[in-house]
GUDO-950045 format. One record per residue: residue number from 1; residue in one letter; x negated, z, y negated of N, C-alpha, C in turn. Coordinates in steps of 0.001 Angstrom, whole numbers, plus 500000, padded with zeros to 6 digits. Atoms other than C-alpha are relative to their C-alpha. Layout:
{drenba NUM A {X Z Y} {X Z Y} {X Z Y}}
...
This chain:
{drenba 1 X {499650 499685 501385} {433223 808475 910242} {498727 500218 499199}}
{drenba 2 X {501014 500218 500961} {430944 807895 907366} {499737 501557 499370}}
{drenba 3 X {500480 498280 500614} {429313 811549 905474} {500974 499758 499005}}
{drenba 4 X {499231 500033 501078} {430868 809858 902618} {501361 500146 499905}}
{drenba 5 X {498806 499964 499391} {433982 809685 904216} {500687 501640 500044}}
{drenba 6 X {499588 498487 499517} {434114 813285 905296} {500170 500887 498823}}
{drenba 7 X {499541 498863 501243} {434103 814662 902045} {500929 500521 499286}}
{drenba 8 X {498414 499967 500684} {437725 814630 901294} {500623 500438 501072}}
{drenba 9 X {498705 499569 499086} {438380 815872 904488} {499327 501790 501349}}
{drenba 10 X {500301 498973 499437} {437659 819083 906448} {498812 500028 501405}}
{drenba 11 X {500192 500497 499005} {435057 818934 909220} {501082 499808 501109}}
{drenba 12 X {498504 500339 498578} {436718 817302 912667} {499157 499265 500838}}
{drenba 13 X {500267 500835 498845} {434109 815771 914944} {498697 498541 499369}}
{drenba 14 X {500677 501100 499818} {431628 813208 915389} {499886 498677 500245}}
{drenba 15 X {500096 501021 499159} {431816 809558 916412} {498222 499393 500602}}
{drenba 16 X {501036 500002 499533} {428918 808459 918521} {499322 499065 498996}}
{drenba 17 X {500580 501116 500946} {428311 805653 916007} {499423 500377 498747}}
{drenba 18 X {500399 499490 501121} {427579 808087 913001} {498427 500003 500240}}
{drenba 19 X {501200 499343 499535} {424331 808868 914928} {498955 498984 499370}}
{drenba 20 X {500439 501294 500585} {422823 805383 914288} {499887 499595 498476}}
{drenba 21 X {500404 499830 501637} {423946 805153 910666} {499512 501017 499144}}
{drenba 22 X {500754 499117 500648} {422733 808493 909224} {498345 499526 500520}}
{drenba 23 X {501200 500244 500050} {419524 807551 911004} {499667 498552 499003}}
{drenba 24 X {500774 500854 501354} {419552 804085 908744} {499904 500385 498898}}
{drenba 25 X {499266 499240 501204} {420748 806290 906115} {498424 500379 499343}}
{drenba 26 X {500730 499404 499875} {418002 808160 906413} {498422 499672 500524}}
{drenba 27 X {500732 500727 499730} {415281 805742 907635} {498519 501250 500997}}
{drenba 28 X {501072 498785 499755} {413140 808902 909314} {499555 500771 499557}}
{drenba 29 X {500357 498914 501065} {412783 810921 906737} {500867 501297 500347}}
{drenba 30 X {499248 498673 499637} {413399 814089 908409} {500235 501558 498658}}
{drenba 31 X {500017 499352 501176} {412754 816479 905403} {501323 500301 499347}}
{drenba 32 X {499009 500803 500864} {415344 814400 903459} {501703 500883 500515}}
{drenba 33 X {498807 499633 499185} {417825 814951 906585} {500186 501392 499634}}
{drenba 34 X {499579 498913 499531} {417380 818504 906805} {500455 500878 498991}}
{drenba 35 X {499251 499260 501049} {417932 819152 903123} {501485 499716 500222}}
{drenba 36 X {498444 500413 499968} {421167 817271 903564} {500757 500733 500909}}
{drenba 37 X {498948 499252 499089} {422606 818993 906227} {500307 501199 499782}}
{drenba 38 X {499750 498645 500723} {422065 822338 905129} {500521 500397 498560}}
{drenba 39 X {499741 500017 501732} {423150 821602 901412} {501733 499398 500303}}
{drenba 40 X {498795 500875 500767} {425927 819092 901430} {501029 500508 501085}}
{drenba 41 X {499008 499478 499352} {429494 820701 903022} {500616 498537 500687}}
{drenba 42 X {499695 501740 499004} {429998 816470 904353} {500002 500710 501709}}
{drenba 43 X {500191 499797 498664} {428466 817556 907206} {500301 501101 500980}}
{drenba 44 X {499711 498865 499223} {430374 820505 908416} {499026 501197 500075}}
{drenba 45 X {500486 498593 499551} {429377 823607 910120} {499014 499263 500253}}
{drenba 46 X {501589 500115 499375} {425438 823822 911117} {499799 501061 500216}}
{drenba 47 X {500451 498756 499169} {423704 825896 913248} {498429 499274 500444}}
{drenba 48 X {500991 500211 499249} {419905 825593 913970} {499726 500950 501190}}
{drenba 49 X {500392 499646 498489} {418645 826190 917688} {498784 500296 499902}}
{drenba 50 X {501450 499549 500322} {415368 828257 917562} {499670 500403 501329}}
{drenba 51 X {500853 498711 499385} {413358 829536 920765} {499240 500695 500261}}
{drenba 52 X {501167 499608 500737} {411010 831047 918813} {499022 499889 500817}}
{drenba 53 X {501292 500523 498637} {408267 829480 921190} {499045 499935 499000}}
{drenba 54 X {501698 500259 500309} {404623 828410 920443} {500029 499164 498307}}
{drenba 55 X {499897 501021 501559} {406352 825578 917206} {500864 500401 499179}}
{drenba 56 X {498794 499819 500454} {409277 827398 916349} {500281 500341 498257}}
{drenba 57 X {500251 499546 501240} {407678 828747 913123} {500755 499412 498703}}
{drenba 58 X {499846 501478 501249} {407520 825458 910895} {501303 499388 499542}}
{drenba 59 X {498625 500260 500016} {411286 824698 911442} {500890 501067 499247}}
{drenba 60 X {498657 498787 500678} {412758 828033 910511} {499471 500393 498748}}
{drenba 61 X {499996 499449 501094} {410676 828375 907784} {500336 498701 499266}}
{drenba 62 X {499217 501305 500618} {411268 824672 906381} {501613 500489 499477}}
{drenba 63 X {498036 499813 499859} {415503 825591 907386} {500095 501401 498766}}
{drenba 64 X {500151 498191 501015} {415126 829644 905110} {499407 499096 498497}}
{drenba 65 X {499984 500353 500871} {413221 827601 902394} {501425 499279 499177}}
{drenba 66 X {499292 500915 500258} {416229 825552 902098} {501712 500532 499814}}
{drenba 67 X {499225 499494 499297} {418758 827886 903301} {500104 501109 500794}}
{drenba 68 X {499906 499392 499311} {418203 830965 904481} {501524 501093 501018}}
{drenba 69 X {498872 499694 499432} {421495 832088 905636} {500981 499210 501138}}
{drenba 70 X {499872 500840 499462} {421341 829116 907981} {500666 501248 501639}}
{drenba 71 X {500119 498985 498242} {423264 830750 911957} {498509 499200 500336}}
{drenba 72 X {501133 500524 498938} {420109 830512 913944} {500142 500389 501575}}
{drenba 73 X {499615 499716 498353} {420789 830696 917709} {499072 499954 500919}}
{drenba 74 X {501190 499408 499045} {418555 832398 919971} {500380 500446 501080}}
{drenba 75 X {499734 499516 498909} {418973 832237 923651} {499021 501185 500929}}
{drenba 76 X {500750 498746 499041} {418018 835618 925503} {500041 500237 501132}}
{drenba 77 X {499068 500637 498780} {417938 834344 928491} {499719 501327 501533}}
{drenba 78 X {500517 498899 498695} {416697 837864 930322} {499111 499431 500606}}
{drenba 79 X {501703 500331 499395} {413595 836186 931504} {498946 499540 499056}}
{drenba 80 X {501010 500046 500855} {412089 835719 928196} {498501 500981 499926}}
{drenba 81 X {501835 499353 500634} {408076 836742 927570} {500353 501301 499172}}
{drenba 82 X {499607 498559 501109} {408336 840565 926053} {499104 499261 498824}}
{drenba 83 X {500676 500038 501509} {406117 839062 923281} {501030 498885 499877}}
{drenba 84 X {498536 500931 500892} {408777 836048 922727} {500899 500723 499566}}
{drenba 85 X {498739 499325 500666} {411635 838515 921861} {499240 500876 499246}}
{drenba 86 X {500600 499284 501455} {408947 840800 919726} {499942 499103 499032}}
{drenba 87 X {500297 501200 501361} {407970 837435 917684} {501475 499897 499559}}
{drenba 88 X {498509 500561 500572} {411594 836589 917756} {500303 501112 498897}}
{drenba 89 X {499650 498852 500908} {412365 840229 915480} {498617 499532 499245}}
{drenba 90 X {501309 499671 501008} {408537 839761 913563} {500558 499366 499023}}
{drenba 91 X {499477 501517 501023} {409564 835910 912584} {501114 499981 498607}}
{drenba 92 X {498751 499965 500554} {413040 836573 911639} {499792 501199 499191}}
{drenba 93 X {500564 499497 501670} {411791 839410 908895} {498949 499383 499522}}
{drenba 94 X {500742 499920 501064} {408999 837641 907992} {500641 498632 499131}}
{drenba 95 X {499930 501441 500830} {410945 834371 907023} {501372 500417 499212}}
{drenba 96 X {498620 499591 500519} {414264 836839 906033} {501032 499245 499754}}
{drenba 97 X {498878 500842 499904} {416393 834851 907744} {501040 500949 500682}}
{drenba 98 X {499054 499397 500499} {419636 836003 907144} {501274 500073 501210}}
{drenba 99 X {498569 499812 499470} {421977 835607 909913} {499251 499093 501890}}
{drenba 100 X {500460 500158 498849} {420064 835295 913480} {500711 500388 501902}}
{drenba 101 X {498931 499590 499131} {422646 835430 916755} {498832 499982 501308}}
{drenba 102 X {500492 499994 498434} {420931 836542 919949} {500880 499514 500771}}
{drenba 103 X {499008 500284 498994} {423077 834775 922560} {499202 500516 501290}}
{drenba 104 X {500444 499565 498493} {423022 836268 926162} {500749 499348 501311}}
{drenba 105 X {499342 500388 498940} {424172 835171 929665} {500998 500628 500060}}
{drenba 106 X {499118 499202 499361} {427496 836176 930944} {500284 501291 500901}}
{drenba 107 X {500294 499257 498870} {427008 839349 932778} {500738 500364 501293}}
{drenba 108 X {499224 499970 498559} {430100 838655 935243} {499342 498564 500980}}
{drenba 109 X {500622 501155 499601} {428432 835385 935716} {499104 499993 500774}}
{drenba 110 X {501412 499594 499438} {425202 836412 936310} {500269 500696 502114}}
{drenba 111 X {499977 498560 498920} {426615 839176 939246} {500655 499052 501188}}
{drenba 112 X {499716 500906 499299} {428104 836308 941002} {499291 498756 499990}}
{drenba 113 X {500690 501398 499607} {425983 833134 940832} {497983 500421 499659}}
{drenba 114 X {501403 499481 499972} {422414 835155 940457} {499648 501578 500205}}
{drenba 115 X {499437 498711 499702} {422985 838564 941712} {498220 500911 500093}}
{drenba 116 X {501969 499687 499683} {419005 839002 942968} {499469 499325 499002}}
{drenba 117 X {501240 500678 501080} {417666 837403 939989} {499028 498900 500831}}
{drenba 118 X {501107 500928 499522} {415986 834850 942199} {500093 498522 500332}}
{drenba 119 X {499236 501106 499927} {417837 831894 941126} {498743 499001 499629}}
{drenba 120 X {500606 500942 500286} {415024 830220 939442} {499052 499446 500779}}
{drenba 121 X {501127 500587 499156} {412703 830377 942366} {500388 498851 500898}}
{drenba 122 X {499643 500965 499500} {414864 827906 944288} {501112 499417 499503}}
{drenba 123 X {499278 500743 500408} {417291 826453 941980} {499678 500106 498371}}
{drenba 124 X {499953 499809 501483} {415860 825921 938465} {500972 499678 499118}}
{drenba 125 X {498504 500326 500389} {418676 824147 937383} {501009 501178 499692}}
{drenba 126 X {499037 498948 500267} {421048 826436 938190} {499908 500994 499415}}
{drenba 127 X {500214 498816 501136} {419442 829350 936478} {500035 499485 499005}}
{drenba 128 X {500133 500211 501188} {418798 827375 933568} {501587 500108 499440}}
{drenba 129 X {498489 500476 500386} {422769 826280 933610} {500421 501300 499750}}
{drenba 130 X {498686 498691 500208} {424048 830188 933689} {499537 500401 498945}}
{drenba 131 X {501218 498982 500880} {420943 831738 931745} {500098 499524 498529}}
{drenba 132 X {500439 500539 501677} {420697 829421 928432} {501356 498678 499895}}
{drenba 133 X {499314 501064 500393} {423061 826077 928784} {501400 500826 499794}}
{drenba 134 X {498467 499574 500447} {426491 827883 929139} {499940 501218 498961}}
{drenba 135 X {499918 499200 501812} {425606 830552 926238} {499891 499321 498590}}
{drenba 136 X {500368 500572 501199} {424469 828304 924065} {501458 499070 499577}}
{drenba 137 X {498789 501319 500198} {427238 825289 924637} {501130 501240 499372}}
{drenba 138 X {499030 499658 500393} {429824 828144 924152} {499488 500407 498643}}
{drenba 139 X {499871 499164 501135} {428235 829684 920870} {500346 498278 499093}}
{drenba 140 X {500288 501242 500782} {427965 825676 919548} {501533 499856 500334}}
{drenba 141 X {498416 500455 500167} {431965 825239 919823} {500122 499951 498610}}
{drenba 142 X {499043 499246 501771} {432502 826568 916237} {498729 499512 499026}}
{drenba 143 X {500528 500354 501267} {429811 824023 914641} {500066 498355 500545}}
{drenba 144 X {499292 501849 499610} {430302 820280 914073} {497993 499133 500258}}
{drenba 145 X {501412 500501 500122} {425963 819721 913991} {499014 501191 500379}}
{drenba 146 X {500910 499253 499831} {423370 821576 915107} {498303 499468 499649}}
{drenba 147 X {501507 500495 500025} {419276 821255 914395} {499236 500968 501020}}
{drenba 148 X {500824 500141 498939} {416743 820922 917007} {498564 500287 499572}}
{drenba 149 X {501410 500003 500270} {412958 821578 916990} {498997 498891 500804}}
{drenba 150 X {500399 501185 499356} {412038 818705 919207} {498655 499050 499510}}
{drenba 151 X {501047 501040 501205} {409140 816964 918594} {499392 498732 501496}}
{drenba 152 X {500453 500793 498594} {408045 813438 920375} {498785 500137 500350}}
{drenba 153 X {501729 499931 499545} {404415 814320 920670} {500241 500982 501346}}
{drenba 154 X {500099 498653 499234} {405250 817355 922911} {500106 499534 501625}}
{drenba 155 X {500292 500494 498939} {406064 814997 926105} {500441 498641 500223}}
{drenba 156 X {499527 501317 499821} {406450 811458 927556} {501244 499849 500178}}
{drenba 157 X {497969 500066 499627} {410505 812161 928233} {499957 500081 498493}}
{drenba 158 X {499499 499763 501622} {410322 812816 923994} {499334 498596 499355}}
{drenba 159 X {500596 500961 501122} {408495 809680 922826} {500570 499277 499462}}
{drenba 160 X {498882 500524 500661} {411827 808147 921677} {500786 500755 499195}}
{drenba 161 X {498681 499005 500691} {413361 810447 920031} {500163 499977 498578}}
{drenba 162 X {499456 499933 500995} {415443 810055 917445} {500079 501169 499069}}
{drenba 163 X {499734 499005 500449} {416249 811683 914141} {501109 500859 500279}}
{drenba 164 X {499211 499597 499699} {419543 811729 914380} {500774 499425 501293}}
{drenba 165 X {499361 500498 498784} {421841 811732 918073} {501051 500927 499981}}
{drenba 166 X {498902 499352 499676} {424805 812296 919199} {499834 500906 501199}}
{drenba 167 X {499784 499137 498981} {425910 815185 921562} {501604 500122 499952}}
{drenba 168 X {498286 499956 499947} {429369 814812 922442} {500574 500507 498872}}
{drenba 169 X {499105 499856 500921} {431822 815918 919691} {498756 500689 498429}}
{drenba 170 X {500486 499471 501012} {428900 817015 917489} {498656 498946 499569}}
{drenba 171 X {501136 500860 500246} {425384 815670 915709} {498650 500792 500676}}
{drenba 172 X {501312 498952 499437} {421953 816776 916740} {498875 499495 498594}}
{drenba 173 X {501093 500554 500756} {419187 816472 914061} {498781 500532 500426}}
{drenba 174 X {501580 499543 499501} {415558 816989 915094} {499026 498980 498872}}
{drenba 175 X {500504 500495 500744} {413838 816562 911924} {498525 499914 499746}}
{drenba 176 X {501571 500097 499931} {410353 817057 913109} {499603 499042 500777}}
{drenba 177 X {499900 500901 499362} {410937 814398 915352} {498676 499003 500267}}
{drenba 178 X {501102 500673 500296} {407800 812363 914240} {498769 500822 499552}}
{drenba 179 X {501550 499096 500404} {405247 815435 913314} {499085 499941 500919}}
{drenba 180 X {501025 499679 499123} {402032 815309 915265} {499580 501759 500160}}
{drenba 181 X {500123 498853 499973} {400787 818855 916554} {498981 500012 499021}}
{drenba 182 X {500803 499610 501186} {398007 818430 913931} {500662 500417 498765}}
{drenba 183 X {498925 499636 501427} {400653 818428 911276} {500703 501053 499970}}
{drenba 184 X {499651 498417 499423} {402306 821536 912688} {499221 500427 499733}}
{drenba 185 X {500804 498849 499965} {399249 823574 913025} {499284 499955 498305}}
{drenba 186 X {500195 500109 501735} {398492 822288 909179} {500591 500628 499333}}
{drenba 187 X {498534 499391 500765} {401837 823185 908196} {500298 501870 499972}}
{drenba 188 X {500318 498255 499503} {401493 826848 909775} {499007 500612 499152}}
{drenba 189 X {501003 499096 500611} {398303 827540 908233} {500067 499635 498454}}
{drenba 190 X {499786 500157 501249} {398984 826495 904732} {500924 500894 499547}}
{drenba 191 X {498873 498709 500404} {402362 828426 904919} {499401 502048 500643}}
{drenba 192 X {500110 498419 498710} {400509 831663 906938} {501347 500359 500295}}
{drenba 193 X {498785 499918 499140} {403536 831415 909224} {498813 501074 501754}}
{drenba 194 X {499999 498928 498648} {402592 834082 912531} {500336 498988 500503}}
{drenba 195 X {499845 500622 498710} {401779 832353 915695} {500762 500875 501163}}
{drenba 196 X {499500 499909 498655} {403237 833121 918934} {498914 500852 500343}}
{drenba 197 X {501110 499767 499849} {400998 835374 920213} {499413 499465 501602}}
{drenba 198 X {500024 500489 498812} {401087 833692 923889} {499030 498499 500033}}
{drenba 199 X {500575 501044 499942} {399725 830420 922221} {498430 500307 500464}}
{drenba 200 X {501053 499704 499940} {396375 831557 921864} {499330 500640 501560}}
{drenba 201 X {500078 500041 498915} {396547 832281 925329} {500050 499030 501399}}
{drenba 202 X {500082 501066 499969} {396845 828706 926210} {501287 499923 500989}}
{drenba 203 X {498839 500041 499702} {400425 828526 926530} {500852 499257 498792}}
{drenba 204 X {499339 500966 501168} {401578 825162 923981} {501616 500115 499918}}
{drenba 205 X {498133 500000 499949} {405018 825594 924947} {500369 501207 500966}}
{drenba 206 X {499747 498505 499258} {406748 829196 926197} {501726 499222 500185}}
{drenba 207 X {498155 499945 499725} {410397 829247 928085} {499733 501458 500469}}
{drenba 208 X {499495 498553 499422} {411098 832157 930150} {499021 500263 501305}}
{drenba 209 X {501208 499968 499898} {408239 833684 932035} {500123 499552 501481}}
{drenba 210 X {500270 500626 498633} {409032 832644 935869} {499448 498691 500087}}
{drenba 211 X {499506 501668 499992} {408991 829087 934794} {498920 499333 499335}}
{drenba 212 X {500970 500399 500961} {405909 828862 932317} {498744 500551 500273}}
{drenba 213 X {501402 499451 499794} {402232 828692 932989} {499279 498900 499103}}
{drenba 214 X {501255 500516 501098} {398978 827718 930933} {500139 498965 500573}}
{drenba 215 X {500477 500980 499891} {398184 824441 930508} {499007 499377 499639}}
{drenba 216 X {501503 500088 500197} {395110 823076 931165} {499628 498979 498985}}
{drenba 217 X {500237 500731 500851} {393174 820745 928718} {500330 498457 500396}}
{drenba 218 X {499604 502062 499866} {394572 816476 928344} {501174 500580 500721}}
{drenba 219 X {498480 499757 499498} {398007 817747 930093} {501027 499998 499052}}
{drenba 220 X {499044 500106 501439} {400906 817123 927754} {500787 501297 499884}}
{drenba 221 X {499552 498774 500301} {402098 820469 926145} {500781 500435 500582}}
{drenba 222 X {498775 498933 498857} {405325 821273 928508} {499640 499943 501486}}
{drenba 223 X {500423 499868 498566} {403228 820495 931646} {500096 501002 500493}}
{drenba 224 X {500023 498227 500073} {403397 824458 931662} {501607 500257 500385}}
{drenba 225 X {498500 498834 499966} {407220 824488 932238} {500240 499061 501092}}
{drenba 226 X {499675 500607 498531} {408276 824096 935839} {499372 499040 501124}}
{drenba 227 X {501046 501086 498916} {405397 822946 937405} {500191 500130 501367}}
{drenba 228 X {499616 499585 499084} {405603 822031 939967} {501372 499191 500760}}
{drenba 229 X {498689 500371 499702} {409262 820964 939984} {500236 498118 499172}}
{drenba 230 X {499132 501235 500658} {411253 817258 939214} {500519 500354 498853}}
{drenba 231 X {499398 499274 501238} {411958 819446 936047} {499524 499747 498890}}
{drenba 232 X {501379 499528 501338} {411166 818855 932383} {500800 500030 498710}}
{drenba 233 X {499359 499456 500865} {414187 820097 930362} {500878 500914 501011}}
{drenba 234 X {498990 499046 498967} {416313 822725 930832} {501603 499988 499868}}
{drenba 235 X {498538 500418 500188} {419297 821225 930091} {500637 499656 498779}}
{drenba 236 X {499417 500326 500858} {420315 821495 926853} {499824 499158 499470}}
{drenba 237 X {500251 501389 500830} {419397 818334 925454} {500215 498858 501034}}
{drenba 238 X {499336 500900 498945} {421152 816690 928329} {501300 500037 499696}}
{drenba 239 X {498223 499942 499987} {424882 815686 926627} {500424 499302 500333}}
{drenba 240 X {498346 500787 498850} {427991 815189 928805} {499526 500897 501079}}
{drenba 241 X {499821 499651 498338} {426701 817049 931431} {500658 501696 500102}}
{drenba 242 X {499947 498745 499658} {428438 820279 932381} {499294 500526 500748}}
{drenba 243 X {501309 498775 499334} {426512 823968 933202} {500377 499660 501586}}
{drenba 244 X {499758 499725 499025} {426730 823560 936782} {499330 501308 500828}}
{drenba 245 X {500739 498562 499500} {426248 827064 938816} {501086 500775 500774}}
């Protein structure tokens, strides 16, 4: 169904084929996209996905310029960096964004499929699936689109990446999609947007602290997450697949 289409009618879903035409629509002009989604009621419910990591800045303040009353969904996945959940409270007053949902794991979940907390040392997967994929998938029921912070510079699994994709019954937009990290760290210091304070510790990309170590110089920025492992997402940007755990 066409945007234009939808406007006479209540959100209701995605077809996988929209994904393709908003991106001709839209020719890469992520900017463009991200006013549109947050402005025009076509496109349903939205919800941006933040985890206030090392890039998270540039996105939420772009999304607050535009929109600050945007949901922003923040997985707490109980193994976050104590300075990732301080930035996460600094960020979110200094960009006075208006409506920020901590999501958490299940805690009957947890007591049965990670009881010792020591799921991630031999099943990253599966921690990831209880810890962040099944909080998140359930808070994303009750929106028809969500935005992404994704960027293809960040690793060789991202150098395709689209503006806009489908995720089963919903859209995904990742409107930084094409920024180089020079253009980020431009974008930061022009806006004095607050770093991460972990970056400066040579940590380009933060998850949750079992799972994330420095990365050394010429290594591509998420080399730092799950080294080590056949790993180099943690799921959520894998749709169709159910949390398995």
């Amino acid at each position: 169904m066409t945007v234009a289409a939808r406007r006479a009618t209540p959100p209701s879903g995605w077809a996988p084929a929209d994904a393709p035409a908003l991106n001709s629509r839209f020719t890469g002009d992520g900017m463009a996209a991200l006013e549109a989604v947050l402005t025009d009621p076509a496109f349903g419910r939205v919800a941006l996905v933040s985890s206030f990591g090392a890039e998270s800045a540039v996105l939420l303040h772009l999304a607050a310029r535009i929109r600050p009353d945007v949901p922003v969904l923040f997985v707490e996945t109980g193994w976050l960096f104590p300075e990732t959940l301080r930035y996460a409270e600094d960020l979110t007053a200094h960009l006075r964004l208006a409506d920020v949902r901590w999501l958490r794991p299940d805690p009957a979940a947890l007591a049965v499929a990670d009881p010792k907390r020591l799921r991630w040392s031999y099943d990253p997967d599966g921690c990831c699936a209880i810890r962040k994929v099944a909080p998140l998938k359930a808070a994303l029921r009750e929106f028809d689109l969500w935005i992404s912070g994704r960027k293809a510079h960040q690793a060789a699994t991202r150098r395709q990446l689209p503006l806009f994709e489908a995720d089963g019954p919903r859209l995904k937009l990742n409107p930084l999609a094409d920024w180089s990290a020079a253009r980020l760290r431009a974008y930061a210091v022009a806006q004095e947007l607050p770093p991460h304070p972990l970056v400066a510790e040579g940590y380009p990309s933060i998850g949750c602290s079992p799972c994330t170590s420095r990365v050394q110089p010429g290594e591509d920025p998420r080399a730092g997450r799950w080294r080590g492992w056949d790993k180099t997402e943690c799921g959520i940007h894998r749709p169709g697949e159910e949390p398995a755990f």
